[in-house]
C-alpha positions as CSV (number, residue, x, y, z in Angstrom):
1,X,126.5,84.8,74.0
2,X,127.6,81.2,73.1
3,X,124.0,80.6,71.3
4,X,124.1,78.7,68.3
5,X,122.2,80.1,65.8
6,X,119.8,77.4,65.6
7,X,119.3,77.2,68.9
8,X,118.3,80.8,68.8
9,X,115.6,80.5,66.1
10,X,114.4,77.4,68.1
11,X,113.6,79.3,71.0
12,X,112.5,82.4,69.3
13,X,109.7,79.8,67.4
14,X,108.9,78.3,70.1
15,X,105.3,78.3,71.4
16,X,103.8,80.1,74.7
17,X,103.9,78.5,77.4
18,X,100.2,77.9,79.2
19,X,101.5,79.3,82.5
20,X,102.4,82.5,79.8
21,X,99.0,82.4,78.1
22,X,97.4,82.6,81.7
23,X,100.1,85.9,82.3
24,X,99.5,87.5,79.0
25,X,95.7,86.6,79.5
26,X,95.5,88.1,83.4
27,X,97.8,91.5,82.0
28,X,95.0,92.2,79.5
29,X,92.1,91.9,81.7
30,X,93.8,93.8,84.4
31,X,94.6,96.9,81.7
32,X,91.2,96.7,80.5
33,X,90.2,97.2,83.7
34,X,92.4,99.6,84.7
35,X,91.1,101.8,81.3
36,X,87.2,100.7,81.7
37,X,87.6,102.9,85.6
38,X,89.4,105.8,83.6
39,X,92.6,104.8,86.0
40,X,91.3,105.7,88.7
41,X,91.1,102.4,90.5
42,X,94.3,100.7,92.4
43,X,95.3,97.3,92.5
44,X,93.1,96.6,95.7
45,X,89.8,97.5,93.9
46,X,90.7,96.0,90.4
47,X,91.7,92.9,92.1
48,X,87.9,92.7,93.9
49,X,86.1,93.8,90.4
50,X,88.4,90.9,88.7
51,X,86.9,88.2,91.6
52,X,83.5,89.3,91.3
53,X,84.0,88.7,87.2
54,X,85.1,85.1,88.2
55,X,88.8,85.7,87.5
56,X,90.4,84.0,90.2
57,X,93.5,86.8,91.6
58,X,95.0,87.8,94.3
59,X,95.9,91.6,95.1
60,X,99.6,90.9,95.5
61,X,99.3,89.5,91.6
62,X,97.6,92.6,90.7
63,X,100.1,94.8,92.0
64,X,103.2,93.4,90.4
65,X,101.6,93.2,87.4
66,X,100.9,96.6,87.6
67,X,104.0,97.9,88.7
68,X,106.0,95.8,86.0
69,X,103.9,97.8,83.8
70,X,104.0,101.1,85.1
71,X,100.1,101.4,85.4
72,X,99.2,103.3,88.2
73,X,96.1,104.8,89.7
74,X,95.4,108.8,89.7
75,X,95.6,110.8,92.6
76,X,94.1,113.7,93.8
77,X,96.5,116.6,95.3
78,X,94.8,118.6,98.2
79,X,94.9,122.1,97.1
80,X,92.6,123.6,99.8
81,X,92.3,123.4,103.4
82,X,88.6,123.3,105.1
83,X,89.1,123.5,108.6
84,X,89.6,126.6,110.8
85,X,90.2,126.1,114.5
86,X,91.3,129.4,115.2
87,X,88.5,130.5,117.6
88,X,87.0,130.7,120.5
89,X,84.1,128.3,121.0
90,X,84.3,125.1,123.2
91,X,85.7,122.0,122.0
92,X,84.2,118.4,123.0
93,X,86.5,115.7,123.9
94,X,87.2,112.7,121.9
95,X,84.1,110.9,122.3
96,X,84.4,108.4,119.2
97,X,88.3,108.0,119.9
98,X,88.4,105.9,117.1
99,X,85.8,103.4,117.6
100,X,85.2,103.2,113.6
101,X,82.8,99.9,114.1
102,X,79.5,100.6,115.5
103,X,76.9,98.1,116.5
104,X,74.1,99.2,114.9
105,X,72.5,102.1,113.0
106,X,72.4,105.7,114.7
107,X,75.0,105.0,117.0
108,X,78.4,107.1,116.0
109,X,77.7,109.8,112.9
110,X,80.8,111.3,111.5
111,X,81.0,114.7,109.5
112,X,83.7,116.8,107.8
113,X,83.6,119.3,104.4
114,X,85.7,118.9,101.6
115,X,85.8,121.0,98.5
116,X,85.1,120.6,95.1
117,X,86.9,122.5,92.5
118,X,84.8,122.7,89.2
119,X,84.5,125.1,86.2
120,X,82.1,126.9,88.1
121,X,84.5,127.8,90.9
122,X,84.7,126.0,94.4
123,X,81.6,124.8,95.8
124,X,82.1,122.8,99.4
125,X,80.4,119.6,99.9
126,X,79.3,119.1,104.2
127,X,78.9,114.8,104.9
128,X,77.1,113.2,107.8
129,X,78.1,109.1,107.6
130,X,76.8,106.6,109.8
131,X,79.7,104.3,110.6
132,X,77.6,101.4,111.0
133,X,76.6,101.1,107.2
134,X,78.8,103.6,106.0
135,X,76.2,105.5,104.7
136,X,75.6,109.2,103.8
137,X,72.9,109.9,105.6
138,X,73.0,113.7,105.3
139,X,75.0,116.2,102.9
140,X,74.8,119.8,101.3
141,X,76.8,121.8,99.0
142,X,77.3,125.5,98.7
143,X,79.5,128.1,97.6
144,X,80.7,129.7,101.2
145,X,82.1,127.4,103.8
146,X,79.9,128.2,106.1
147,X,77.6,127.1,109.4
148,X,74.7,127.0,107.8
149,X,76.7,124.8,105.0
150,X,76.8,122.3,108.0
151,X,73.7,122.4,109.7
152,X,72.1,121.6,106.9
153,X,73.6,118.4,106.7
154,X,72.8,117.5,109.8
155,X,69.0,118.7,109.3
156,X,69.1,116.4,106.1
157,X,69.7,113.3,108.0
158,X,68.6,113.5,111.3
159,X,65.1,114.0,109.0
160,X,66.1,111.4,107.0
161,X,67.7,109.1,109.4
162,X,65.1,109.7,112.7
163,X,67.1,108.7,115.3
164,X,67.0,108.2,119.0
165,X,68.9,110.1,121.5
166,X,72.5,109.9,122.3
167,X,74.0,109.5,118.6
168,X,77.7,110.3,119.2
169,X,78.3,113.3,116.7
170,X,81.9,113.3,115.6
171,X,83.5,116.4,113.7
172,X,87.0,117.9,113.5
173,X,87.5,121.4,115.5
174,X,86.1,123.6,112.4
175,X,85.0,127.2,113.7
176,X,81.4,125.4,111.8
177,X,81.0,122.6,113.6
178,X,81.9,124.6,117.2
179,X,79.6,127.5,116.2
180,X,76.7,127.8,119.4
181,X,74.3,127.6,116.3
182,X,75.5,124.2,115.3
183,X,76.1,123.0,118.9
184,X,72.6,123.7,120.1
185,X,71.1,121.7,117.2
186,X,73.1,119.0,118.1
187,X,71.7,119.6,122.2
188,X,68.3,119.7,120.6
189,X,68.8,116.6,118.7
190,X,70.0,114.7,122.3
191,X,73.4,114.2,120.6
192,X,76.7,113.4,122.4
193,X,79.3,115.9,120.4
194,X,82.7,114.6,120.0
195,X,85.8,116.2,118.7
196,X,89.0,115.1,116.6
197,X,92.3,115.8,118.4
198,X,93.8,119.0,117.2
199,X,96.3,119.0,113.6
200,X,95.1,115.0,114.0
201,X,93.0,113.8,110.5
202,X,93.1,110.1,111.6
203,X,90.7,110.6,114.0
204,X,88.4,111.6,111.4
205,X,89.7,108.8,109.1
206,X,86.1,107.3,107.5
207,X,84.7,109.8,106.4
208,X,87.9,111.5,105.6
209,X,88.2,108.8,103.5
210,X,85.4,108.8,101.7
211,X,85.9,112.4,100.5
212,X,89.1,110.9,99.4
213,X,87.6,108.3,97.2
214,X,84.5,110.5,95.9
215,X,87.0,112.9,94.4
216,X,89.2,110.7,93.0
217,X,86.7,108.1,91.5
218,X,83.9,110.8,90.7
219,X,85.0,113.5,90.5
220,X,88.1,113.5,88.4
221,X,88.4,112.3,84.8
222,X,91.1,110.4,83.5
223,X,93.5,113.3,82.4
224,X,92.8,115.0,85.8
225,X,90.3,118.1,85.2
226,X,87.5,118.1,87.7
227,X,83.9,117.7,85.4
228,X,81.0,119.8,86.8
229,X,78.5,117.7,85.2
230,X,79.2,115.5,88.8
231,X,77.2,117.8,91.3
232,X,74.2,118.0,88.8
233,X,74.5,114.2,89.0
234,X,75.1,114.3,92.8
235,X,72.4,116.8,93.5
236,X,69.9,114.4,92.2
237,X,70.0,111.3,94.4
């Protein structure tokens, strides 16, 4: 390569470089970090963990780092669908129509089911999230997908939440959430029901999200089986 061979051993001896201490330094506490969230978080979330632990990093950093290195988050494949439209109940428009920031508390809820696959078999988990906070206001989990699955979310935190009429109720087109049972709790709450477009999940997309997220960061271990030992944990807050 036209090296000498003393020039070789020169730069082979040669010390680190602070700007590749800092590098060196950065990789390990990103990988630590990485492995102390059992891989589950991206380079967005490490990234914020990293700031809040006074290492000064941007996202962009984070992610070449961690693609040089081939570390990469786990993901959760979808294996089973929740929602049936097939039927014959009325469908409210598009209320919400993406309006994901609310002004204050009670004013837009969203709701959707997800399923959790577990050791006992499926059990599906039913969310209510107020879009102002982001917080789960109401939620149940049973073993059938089914209307009262739903309404008992939606018993949980209007109890829990005590809100004032006209709450703008959104849901996707599930047979559960158009049932006349569901539909007249919502009338008897003075809610304003609102419907995601048909075959369209981004208008749904918060709380969609979060189901995302709860699987994938609680749900999961790191070498992908799904631990029970979660909804014990999750049936106690």
């Amino acid at each position: 390569m036209g090296v000498s061979k003393s020039g070789y051993f020169k730069w082979l001896n040669r010390p680190k470089s602070e700007r590749q201490k800092k590098h060196e330094k950065l990789s390990q506490e990103i990988l630590k970090t990485h492995l102390e969230f059992k891989q589950r978080y991206g380079s967005i979330k490490i990234a914020k963990t990293l700031k809040k632990r006074g290492v000064k990093v941007s996202e962009h950093t984070v992610s070449r780092i961690m693609t040089n290195n081939q570390w990469k988050s786990c993901t959760v494949k979808k294996y089973k669908a929740t929602t049936n439209s097939r039927h014959h109940h009325p469908v409210s428009e598009n209320v919400l129509n993406r309006q994901f920031k609310a002004k204050k508390p009670n004013q837009f809820w969203v709701t959707d089911i997800t399923y959790i696959p577990t050791n006992e078999g499926w059990l599906y988990l039913a969310t209510a999230m107020d879009l102002y906070s982001r917080k789960i206001v109401g939620w149940a989990m049973e073993k059938n997908m089914t209307k009262e699955l739903v309404i008992s979310a939606l018993k949980m935190a209007y109890r829990r939440q005590k809100p004032e009429k006209g709450v703008v109720h959104h849901s996707d087109r599930g047979v559960q959430y158009a049932s006349c049972k569901y539909q007249n709790l919502l009338k008897k709450y003075n809610m304003i029901g609102s419907k995601s477009r048909k075959g369209n999940c981004y208008d749904n997309a918060c709380i969609e999200s979060f189901h995302g997220i709860l699987k994938r960061e609680l749900v999961c271990t790191g070498n992908s089986q799904l631990d029970f030992s979660f909804i014990k944990k999750f049936k106690s807050i």
